[in-house]
C-alpha positions in Angstrom: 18.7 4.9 -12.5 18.8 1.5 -13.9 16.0 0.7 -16.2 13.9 -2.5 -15.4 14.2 -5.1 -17.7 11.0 -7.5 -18.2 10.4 -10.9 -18.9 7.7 -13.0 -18.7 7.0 -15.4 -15.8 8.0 -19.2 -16.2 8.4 -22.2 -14.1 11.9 -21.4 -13.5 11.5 -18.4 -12.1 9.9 -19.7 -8.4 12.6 -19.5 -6.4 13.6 -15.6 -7.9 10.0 -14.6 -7.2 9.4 -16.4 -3.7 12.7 -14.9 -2.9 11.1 -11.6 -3.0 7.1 -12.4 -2.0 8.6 -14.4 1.1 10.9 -12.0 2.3 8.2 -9.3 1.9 5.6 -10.9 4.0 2.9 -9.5 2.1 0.0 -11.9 2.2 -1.8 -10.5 -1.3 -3.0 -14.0 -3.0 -1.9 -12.2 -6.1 1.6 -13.2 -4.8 1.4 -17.1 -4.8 3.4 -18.1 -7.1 0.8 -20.7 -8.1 -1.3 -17.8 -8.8 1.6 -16.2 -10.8 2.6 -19.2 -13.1 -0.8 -20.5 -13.8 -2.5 -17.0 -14.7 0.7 -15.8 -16.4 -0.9 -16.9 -19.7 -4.2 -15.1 -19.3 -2.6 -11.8 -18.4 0.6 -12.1 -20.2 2.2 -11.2 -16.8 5.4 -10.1 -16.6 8.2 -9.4 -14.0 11.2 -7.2 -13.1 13.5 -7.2 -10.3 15.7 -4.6 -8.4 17.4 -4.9 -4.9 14.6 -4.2 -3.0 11.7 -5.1 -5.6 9.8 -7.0 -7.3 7.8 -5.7 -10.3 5.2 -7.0 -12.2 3.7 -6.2 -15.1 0.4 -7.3 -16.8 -2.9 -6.9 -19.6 -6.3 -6.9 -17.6 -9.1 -6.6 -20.0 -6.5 -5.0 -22.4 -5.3 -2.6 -19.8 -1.8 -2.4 -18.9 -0.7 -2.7 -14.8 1.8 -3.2 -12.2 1.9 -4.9 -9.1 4.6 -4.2 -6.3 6.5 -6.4 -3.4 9.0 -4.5 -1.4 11.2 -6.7 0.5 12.3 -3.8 3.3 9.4 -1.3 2.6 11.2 2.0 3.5 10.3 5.2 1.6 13.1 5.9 -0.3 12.5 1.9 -1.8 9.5 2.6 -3.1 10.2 6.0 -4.1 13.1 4.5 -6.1 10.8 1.7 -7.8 8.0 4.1 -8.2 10.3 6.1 -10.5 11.3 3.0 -12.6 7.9 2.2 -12.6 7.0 5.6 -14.1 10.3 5.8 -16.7 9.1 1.9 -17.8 5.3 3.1 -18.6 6.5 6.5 -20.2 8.4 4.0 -22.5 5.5 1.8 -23.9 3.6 4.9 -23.9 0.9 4.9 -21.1 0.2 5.8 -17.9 1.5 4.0 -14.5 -1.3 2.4 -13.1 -0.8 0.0 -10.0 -3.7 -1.9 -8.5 -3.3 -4.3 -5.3 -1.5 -1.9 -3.4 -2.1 -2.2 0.0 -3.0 0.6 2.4 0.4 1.3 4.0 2.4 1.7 0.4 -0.2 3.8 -0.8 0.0 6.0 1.8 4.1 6.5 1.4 3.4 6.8 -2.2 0.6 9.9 -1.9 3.1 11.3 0.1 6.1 11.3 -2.1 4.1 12.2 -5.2 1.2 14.4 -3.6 -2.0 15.0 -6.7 0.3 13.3 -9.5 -1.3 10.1 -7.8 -5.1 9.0 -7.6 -5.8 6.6 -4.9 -9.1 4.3 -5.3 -10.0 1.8 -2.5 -10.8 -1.5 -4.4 -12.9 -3.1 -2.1 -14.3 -6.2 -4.6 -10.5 -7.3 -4.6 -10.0 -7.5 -0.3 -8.5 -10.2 0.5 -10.1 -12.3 3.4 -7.7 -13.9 5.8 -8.3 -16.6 8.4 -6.4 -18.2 11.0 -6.2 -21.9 9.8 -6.8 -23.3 13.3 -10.1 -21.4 13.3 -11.0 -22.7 9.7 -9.8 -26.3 10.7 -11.9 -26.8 14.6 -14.7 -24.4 13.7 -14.7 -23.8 17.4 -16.6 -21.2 19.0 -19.7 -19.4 19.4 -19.5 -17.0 15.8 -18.6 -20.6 13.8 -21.5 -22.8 15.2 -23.6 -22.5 12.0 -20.3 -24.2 10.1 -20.0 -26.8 13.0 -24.2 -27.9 12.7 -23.3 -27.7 8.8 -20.5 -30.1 8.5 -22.1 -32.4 11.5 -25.0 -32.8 9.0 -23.1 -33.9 6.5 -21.1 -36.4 8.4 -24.8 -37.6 9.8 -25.9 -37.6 6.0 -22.4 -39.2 4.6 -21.1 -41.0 7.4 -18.9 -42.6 4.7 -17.1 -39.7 3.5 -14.0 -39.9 3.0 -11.2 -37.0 2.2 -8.2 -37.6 0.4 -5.0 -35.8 -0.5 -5.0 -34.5 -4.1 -3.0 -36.7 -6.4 -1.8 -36.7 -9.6 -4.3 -40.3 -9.8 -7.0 -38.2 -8.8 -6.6 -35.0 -11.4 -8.9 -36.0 -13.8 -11.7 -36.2 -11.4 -11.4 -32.8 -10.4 -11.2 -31.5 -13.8 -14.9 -33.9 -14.6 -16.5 -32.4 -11.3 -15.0 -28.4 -12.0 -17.0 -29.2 -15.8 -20.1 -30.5 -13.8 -20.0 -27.1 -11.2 -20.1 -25.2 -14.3 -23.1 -26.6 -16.1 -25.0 -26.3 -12.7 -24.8 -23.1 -13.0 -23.0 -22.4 -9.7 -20.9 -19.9 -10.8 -21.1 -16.1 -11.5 -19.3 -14.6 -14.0 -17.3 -11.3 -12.9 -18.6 -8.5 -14.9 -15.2 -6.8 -14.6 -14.1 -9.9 -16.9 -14.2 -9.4 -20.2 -12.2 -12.3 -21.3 -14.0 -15.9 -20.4 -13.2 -16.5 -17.2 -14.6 -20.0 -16.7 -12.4 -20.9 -19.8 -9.8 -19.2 -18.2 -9.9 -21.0 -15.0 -10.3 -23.8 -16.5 -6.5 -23.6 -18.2 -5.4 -22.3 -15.1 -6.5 -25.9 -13.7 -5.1 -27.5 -16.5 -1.5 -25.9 -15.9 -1.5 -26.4 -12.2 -2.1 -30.5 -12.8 0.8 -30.3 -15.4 3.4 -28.4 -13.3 1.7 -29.7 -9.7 5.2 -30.1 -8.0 6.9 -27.6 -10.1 4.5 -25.0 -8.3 4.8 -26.5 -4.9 0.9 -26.4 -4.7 -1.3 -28.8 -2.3 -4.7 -30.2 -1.9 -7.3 -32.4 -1.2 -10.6 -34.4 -1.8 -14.1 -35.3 -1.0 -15.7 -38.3 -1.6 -18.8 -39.9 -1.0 -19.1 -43.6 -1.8 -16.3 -44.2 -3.8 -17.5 -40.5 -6.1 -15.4 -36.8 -5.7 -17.9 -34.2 -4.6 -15.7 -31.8 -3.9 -11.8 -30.6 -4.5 -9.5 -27.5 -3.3 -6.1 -26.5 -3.7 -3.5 -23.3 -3.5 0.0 -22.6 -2.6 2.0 -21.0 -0.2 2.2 -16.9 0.0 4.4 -16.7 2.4 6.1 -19.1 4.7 3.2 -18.7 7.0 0.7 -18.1 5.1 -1.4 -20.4 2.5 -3.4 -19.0 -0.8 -6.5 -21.2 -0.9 -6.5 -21.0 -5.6 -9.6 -23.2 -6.2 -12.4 -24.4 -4.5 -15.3 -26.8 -6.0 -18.1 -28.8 -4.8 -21.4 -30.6 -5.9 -23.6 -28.6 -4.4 -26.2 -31.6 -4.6 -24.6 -32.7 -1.6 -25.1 -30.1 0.9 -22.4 -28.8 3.3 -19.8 -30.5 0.8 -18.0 -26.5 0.2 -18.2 -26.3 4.1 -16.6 -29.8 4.7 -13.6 -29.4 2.2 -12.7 -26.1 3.7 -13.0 -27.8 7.3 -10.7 -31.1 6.1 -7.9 -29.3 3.9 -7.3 -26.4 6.7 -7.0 -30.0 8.9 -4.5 -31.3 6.7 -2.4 -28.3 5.6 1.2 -28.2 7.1 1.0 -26.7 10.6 3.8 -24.0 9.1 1.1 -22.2 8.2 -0.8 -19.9 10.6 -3.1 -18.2 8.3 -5.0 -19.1 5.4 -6.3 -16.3 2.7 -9.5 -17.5 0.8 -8.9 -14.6 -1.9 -11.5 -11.8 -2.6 -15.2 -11.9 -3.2 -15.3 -10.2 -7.0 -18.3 -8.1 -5.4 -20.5 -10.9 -5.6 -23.4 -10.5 -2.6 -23.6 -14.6 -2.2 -19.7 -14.6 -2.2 -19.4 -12.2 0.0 -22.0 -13.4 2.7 -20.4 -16.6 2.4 -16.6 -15.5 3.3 -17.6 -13.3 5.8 -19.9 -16.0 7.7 -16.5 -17.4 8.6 -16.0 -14.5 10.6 -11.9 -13.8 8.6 -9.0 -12.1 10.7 -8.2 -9.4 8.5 -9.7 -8.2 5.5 -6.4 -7.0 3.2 -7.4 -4.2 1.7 -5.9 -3.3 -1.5 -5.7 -0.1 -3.7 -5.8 1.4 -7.5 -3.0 4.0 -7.8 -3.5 6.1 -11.3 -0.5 8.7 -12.2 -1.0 11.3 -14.3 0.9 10.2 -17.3 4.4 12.3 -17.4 4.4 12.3 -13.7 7.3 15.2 -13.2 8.5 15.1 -10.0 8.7 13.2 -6.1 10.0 14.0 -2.9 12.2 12.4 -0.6 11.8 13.4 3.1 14.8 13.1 5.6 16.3 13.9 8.7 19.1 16.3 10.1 21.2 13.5 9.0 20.7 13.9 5.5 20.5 17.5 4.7 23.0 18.9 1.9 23.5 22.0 3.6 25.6 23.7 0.8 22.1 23.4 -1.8 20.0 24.8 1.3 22.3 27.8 1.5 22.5 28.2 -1.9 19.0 28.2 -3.2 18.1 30.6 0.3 20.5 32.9 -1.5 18.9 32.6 -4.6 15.3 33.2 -2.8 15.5 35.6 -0.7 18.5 37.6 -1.4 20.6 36.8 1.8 24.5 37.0 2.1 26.2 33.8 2.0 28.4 34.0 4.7 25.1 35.1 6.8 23.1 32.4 6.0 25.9 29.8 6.3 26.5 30.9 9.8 22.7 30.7 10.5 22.7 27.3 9.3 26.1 26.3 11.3 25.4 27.7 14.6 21.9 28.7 15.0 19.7 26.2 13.1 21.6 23.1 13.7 18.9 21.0 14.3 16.4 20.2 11.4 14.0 17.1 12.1 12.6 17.2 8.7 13.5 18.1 4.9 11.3 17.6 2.0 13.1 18.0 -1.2 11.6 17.8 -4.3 13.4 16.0 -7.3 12.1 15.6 -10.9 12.9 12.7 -12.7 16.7 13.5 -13.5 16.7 14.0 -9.7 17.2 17.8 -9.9 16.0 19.7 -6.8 13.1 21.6 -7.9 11.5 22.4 -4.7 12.7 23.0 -1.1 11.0 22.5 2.6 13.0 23.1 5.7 11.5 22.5 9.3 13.8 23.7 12.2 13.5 23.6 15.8 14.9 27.0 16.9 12.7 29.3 19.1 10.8 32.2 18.3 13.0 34.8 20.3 15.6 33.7 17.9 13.7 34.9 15.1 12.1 37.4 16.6 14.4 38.9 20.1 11.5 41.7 20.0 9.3 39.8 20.7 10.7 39.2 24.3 10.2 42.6 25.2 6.5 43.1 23.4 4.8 40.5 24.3 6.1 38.3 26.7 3.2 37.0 28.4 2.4 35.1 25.3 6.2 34.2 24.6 5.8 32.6 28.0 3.0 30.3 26.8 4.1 29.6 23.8 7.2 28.1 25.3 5.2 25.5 27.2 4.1 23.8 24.3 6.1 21.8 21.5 7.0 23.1 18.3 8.6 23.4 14.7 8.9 26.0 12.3 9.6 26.5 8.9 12.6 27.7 8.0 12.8 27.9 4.2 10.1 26.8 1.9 11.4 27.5 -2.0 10.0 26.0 -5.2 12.5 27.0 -8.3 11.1 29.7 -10.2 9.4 27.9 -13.6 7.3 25.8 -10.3 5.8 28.8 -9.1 2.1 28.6 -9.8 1.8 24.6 -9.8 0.8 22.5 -6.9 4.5 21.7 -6.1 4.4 24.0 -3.0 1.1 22.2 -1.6 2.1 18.8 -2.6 5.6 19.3 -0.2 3.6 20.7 2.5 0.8 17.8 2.2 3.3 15.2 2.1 5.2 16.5 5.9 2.2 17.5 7.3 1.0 13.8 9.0 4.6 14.0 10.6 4.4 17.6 11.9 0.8 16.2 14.2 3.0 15.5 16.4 4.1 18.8 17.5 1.6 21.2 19.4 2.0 24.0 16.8 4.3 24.8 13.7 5.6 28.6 13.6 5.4 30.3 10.3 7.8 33.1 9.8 6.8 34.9 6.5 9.0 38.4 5.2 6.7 41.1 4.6 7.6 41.6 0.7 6.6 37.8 -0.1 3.7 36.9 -1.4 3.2 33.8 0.7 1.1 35.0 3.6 -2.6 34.4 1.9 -1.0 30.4 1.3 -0.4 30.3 5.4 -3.8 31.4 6.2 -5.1 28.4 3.7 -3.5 25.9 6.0 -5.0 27.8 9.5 -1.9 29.7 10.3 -2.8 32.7 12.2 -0.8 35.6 12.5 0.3 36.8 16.4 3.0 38.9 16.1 5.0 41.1 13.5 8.4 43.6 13.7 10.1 45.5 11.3 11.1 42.2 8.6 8.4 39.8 9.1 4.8 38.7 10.2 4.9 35.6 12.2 1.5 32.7 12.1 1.3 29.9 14.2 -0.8 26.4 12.3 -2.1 25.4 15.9 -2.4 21.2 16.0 -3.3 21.5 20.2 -6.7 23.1 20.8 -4.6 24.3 23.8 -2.7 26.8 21.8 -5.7 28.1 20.5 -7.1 29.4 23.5 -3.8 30.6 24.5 -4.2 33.0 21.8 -7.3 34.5 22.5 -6.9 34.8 25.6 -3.7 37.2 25.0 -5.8 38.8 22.2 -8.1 40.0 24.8 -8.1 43.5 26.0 
């Protein structure tokens, strides 16, 4: 694998970063590019590109992070970044931490690297996302607080007037952010250990400078000829707008409400949805985001890997199977012919709708999971002449069954064998039950019971369980258990 290379973030790089955040269609706010540039400084942020991804890498509070955009989010993408991701933190000498991750990702990446990752819902950092016609009319039964709100203010400051943001009209904003922040109507993150009013207020300072640069847009309040309030933000996607900084003099009431109301008027019809960023956790924040009823709250995640991760799987189809490695590590396992089991896995089990394998980082198969779809009475031809009452029910209900489930001998003992079970099982709901064909001399048979296989049948060679996902297979089997 290629290594990423970092660099840090600069004005030049918009159009290589929005090639990637655009395409991705992730709406995280964290992905504006005005966000990106302006707050570079702060976190010292950092980014690294592949094919398919974007990295970046940052300091919060002294702690070292990643972020992740995925143009074409498929498994093996991620899988594949994931693993630079690891090599690059190995490197500096800390563990991969990502935070931001969004719900879907995360859930690919617990799957392809099972306990190595720790998965923490962040919910202080969701995202809240409105449609910007709903932001813009207010219309509705849920929005008529904010429609009596801004109608006072018009009735109060029929005068008002809002304005486009100008470069002419920058240091106004800058003198009414300063007078916000001596009225004391901010809170400052405890998370924050770095002075995030300073902070912002460089952020401010950089936006002005590099205004076009950033492609960011905004707009005004005034009140006799005086700004009481300012916002601004920049695209996310090509339909969606990041809302950076809003401020108002709160001594004229319904002036936060107003700007909100006028700038979602103003902004380019292009974009459809609007995200206001994340509350930081605090309550009068919070209570004031959601009292404009948002479309979606983006959740976002904290993903912590054990530092050394060793190993991931990659999950495929019938398509993708090397056939030769199967045969040769069931060999290895279990002591079988190789002409035998290559014939089995010619003519008999042709058809495999899932294969875990699992690959340490020099992408070495270390662990093996076969599904198949061939029958029982394949397996088990006795079994047609014992019991076939229960054959016959069994056969009405869909099915998969394990067909060889190896880790390589120094694995034995670790979680590997769970972790390649856990990370198929959400695909194998879909079948009724999965049959579980265990030899009599292995030692697997307590590790089946773990996962609610049940044992219905045995012969010479083997007991056979069933992990029953239909209630309906269930009571099939007590009811032949009967006497």
């Amino acid at each position: 694998m290629t290594k990423l290379d970092f660099k840090p973030i600069t004005i030049a790089d918009r159009d290589t970063l929005r090639a990637y955040t655009y395409a991705a269609g992730q709406r995280n706010c964290n992905f504006s590019f005005a966000n990106l540039a302006a707050w570079q400084p702060t976190f010292k942020t950092q980014f690294a590109t592949t094919s398919d991804a974007l990295a970046l890498r940052y300091y919060f509070s002294d702690e070292m992070a990643y972020m992740l955009v995925v143009k074409n989010p498929s498994d093996n993408a991620i899988v594949n970044v994931i693993c630079l991701l690891l090599e690059d933190a190995a490197s500096l000498g800390k563990p991969l931490n990502i935070l931001g991750c969004e719900d879907n990702m995360a859930e690919i990446i617990k799957r392809h690297f099972g306990s190595q990752v720790t998965i923490q819902p962040l919910r202080d950092s969701y995202d809240y996302i409105y449609r910007r016609e709903s932001l813009a009319s207010l219309s509705g039964r849920a929005l008529q607080p904010k429609r009596n709100h801004t109608n006072q203010f018009r009735r109060r400051y029929p005068n008002y007037e809002y304005r486009t943001l100008t470069k002419d009209l920058f240091p106004q904003c800058l003198k009414l952010a300063e007078v916000w922040r001596n009225k004391g109507y901010h809170e400052n993150p405890p998370e924050y250990e770095h002075d995030s009013i300073a902070a912002e207020k460089r952020v401010m300072e950089f936006t002005f400078d590099h205004w076009e640069e950033l492609g960011t847009l905004g707009g005004a309040l005034f009140v006799d000829g005086t700004m009481v309030a300012f916002t601004y933000g920049g695209p996310i996607t090509p339909t969606t707008f990041d809302v950076c900084v809003e401020k108002a003099d709160t001594d004229y009431e319904g002036a936060f409400t107003v700007i909100n109301q006028e700038f979602c008027r103003h902004l380019p019809s292009q974009y459809i949805f609007v995200n206001r960023e994340e509350d930081m956790g605090l309550e009068g924040l919070r209570k004031a985001k959601t009292s404009y009823h948002p479309e979606e709250l983006l959740s976002y995640n904290s993903l912590s890997f054990m530092k050394g991760a060793e190993y991931y799987y990659l999950v495929a189809g019938n398509e993708k199977r090397d056939k030769r490695e199967t045969c040769e590590w069931m060999c290895r396992q279990y002591g079988f012919e190789w002409d035998t089991t290559w014939d089995w896995l010619t003519n008999l089990h042709i058809n495999w709708p899932l294969t875990v394998k699992a690959l340490d980082q020099d992408e070495n198969t270390i662990g093996l999971l076969t599904m198949s779809d061939y029958s029982i009475e394949e397996e088990t031809p006795q079994i047609m002449q014992d019991k076939p009452s229960l054959l016959e029910r069994l056969n009405l209900f869909s099915h998969t069954a394990v067909f060889s489930f190896i880790v390589a001998p120094d694995r034995k003992g670790s979680r590997l064998n769970y972790d390649m079970l856990q990370c198929i099982m959400p695909r194998l709901k879909q079948y009724d039950y999965i049959f579980v064909p265990v030899l009599h001399h292995l030692k697997t048979h307590e590790y089946w019971k773990r996962w609610g296989a049940v044992l219905f049948y045995e012969d010479a060679d083997s007991k056979y369980y069933l992990i029953a996902n239909n209630p309906a297979v269930t009571d099939a089997l007590k009811e032949q258990s009967k006497p």
